[in-house]
Kinemage of the C-alpha trace (Angstrom):
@kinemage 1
@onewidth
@group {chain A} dominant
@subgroup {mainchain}
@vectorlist {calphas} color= white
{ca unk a 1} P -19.504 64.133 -36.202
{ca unk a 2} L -19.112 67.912 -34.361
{ca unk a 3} L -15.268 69.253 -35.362
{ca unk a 4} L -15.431 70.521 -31.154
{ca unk a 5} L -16.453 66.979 -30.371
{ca unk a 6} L -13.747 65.393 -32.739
{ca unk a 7} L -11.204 67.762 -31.754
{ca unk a 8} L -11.861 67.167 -27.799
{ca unk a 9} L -11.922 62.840 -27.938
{ca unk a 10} L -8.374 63.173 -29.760
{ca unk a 11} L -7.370 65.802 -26.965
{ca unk a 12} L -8.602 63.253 -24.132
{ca unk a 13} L -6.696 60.803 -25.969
{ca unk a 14} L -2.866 62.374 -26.273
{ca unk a 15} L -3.627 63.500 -22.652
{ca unk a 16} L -4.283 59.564 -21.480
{ca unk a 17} L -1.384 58.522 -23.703
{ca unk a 18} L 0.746 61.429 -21.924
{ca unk a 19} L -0.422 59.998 -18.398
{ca unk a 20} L 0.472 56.433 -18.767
{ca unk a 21} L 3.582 57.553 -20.514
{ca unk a 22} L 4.446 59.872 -17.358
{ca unk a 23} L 2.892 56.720 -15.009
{ca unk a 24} L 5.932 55.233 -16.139
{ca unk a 25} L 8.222 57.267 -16.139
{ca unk a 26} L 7.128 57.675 -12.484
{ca unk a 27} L 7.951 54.366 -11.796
{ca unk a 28} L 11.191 54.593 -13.189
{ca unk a 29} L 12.388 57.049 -10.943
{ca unk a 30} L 10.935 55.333 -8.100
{ca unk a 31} L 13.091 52.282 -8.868
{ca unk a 32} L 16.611 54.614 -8.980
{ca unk a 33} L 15.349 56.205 -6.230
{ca unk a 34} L 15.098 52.833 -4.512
{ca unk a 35} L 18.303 51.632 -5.538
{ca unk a 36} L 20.299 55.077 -5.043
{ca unk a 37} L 19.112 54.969 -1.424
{ca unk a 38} L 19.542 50.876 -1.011
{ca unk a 39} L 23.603 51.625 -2.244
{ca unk a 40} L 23.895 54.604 0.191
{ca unk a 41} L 22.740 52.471 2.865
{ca unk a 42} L 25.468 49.605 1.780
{ca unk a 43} L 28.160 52.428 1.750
{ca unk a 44} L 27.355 53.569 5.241
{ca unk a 45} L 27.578 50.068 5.953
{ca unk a 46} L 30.649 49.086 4.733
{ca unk a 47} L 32.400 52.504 5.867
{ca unk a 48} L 32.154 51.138 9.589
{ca unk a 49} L 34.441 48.343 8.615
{ca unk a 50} L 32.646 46.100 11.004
{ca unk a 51} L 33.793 42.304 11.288
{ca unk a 52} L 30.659 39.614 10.056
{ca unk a 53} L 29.658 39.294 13.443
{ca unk a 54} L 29.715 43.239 14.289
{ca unk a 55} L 27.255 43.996 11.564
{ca unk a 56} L 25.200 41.490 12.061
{ca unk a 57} L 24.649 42.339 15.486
{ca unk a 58} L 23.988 45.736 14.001
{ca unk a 59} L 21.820 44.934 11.415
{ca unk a 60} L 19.866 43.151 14.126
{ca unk a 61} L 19.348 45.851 16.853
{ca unk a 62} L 18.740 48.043 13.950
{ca unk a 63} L 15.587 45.768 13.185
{ca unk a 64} L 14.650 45.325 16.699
{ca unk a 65} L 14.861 48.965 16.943
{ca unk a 66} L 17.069 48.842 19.797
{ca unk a 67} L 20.436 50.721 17.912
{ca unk a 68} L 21.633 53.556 19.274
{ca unk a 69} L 23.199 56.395 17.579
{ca unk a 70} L 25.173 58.902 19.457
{ca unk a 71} L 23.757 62.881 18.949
{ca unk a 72} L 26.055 64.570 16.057
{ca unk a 73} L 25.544 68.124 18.149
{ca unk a 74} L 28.528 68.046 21.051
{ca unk a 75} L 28.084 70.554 23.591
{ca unk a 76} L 31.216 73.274 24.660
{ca unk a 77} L 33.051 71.135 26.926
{ca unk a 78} L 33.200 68.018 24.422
{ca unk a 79} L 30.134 65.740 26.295
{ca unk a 80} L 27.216 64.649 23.685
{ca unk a 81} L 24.457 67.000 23.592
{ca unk a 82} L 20.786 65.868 25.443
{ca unk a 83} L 18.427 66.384 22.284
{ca unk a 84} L 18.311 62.071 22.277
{ca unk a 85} L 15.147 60.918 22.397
{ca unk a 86} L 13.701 59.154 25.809
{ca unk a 87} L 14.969 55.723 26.133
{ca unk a 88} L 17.763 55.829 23.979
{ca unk a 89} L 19.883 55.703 27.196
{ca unk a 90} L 18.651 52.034 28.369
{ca unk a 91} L 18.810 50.919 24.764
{ca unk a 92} L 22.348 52.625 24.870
{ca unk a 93} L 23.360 50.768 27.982
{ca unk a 94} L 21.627 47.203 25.918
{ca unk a 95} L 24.399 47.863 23.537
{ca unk a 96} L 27.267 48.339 25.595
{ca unk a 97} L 26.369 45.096 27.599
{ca unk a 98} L 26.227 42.860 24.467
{ca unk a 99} L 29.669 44.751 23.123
{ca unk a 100} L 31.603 43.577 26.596
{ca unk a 101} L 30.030 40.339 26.258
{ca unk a 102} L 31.502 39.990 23.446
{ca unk a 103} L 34.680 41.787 23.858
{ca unk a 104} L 34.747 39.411 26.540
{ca unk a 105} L 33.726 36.502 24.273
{ca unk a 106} L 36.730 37.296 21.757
{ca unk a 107} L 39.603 37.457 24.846
């Protein structure tokens, strides 16, 4: 057989070898990335020191898409910025309804 043509197939070969060895490698590092991100998540979590009931509701308006988060950027005279996007007020308002009611169911 051609040397070129001998010398190319083994070439083709350590490159495939190299890609399914990389392939998996890939997938490796998706799966830490996956669980790095799924423990940060946990952390957050935890660091609100909710009750059961508190993060569940959470957890759950955070699924429906209804949570809330305040803006981080606070304007001069201490009130919460207006970069929120629309209807994050009446989801806002949602919130604070079901925390009386259940301020109110705890009393």
């Amino acid at each position: 057989m051609n040397k070129k043509l001998c010398r190319l197939l083994d070439e083709i070969q350590k490159t495939e070898e190299k890609i399914e060895e990389y392939e998996e490698h890939l997938k490796e590092l998706n799966i830490r990335r996956k669980q790095m991100e799924d423990a940060e998540i946990i952390k957050s979590i935890r660091s609100m020191k909710l009750n059961s009931r508190e993060m569940l509701s959470l957890l759950e308006s955070l699924k429906n898409g209804t949570a809330a988060f305040p803006d981080k950027q606070e304007a001069t005279d201490g009130t919460v910025g207006k970069g929120r996007r629309e209807g994050c007020d009446i989801q806002e308002k949602r919130i604070l309804e079901s925390e009386e009611t259940g301020n109110e169911n705890r009393n």
